[in-house]
Residue frames as a rotation matrix with the C-alpha (Angstrom) as fourth column:
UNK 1
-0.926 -0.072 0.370 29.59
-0.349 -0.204 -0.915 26.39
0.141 -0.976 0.164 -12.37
UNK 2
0.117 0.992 -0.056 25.73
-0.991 0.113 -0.073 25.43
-0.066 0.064 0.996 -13.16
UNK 3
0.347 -0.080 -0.934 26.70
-0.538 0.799 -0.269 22.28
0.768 0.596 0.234 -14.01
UNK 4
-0.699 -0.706 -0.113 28.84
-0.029 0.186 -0.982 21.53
0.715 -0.683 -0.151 -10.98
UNK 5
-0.772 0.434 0.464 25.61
-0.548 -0.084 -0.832 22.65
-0.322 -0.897 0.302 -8.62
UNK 6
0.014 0.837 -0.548 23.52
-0.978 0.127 0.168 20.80
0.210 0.533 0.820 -10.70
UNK 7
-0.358 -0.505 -0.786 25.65
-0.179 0.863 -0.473 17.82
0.916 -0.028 -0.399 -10.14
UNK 8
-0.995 -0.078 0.062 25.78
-0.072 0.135 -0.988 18.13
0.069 -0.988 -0.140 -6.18
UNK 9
-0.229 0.973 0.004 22.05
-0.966 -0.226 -0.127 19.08
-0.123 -0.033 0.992 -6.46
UNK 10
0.430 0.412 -0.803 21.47
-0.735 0.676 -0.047 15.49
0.524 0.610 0.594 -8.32
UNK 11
-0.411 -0.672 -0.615 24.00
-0.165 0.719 -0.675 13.43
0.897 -0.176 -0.406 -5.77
UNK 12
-0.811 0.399 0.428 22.21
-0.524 -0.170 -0.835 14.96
-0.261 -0.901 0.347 -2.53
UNK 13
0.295 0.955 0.043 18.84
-0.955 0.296 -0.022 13.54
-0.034 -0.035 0.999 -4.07
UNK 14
0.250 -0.135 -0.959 20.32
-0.195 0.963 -0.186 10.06
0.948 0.234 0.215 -4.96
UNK 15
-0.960 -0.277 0.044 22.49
-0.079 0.118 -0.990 10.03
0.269 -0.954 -0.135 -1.05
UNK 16
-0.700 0.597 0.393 18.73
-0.692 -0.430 -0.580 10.98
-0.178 -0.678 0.713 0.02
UNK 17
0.441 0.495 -0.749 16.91
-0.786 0.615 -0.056 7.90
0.433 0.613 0.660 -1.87
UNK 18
-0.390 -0.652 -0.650 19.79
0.036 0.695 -0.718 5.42
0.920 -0.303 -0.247 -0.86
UNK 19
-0.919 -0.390 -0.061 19.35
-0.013 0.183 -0.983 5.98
0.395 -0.902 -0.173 2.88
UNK 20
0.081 0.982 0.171 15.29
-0.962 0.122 -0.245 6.11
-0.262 -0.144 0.954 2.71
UNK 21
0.714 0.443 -0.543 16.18
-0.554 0.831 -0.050 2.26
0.428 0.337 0.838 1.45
UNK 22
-0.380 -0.530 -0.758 18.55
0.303 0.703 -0.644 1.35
0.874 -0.474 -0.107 3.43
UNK 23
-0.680 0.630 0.376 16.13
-0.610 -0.201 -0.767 2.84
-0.407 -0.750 0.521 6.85
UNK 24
0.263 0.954 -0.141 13.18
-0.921 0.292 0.257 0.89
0.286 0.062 0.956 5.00
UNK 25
0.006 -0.413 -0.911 15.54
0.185 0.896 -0.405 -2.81
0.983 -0.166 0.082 4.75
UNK 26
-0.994 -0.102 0.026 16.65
-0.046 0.199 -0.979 -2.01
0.094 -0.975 -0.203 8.65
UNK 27
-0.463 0.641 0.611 13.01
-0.794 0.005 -0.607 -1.74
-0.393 -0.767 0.507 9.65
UNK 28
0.557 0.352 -0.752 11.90
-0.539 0.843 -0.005 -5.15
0.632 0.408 0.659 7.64
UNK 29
-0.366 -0.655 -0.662 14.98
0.039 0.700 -0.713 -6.71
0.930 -0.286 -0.231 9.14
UNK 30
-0.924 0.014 0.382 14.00
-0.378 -0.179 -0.908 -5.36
0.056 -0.984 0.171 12.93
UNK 31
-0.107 0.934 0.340 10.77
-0.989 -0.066 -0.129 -6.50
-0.098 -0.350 0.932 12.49
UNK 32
0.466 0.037 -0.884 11.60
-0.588 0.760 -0.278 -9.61
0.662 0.649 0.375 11.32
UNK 33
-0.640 -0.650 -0.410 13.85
0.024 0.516 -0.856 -10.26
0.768 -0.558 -0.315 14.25
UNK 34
-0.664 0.402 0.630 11.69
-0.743 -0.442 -0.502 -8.94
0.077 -0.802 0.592 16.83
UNK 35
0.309 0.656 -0.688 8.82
-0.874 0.481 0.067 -11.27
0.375 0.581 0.722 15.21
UNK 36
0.195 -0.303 -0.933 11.05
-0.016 0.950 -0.312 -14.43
0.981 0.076 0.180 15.68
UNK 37
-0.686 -0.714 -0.141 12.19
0.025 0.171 -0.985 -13.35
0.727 -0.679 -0.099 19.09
UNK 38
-0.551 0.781 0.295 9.09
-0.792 -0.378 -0.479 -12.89
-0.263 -0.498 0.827 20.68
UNK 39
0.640 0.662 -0.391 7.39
-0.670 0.730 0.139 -16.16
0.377 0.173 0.910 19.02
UNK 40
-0.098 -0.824 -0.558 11.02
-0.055 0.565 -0.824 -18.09
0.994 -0.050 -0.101 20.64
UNK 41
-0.859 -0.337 0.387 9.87
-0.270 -0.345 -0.899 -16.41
0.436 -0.876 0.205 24.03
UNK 42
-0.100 0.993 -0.058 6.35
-0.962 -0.081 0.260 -17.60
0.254 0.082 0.964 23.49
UNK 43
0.242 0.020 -0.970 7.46
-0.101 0.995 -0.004 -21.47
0.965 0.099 0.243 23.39
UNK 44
-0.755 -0.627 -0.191 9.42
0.092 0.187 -0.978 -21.01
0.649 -0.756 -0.084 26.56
């Protein structure tokens, strides 16, 4: 049974790692788009 909560205990931190890097990649990417769109609206 220790083992088992140890497990879940050790998946919840990895699930909780994963989605702090996939939230960092979306805000690089949004800034990155924003960036280009706003220097595209600049030319106009």
């Amino acid at each position: 049974m220790k083992r088992v909560a140890l497990t879940v205990i050790a998946a919840a931190i990895m699930f909780t790692a994963f989605s702090g890097a996939v939230a960092g990649a979306s805000n690089v990417l949004k800034t990155r788009h924003d960036t280009v769109k706003n220097s595209i609206g600049n030319i106009r």
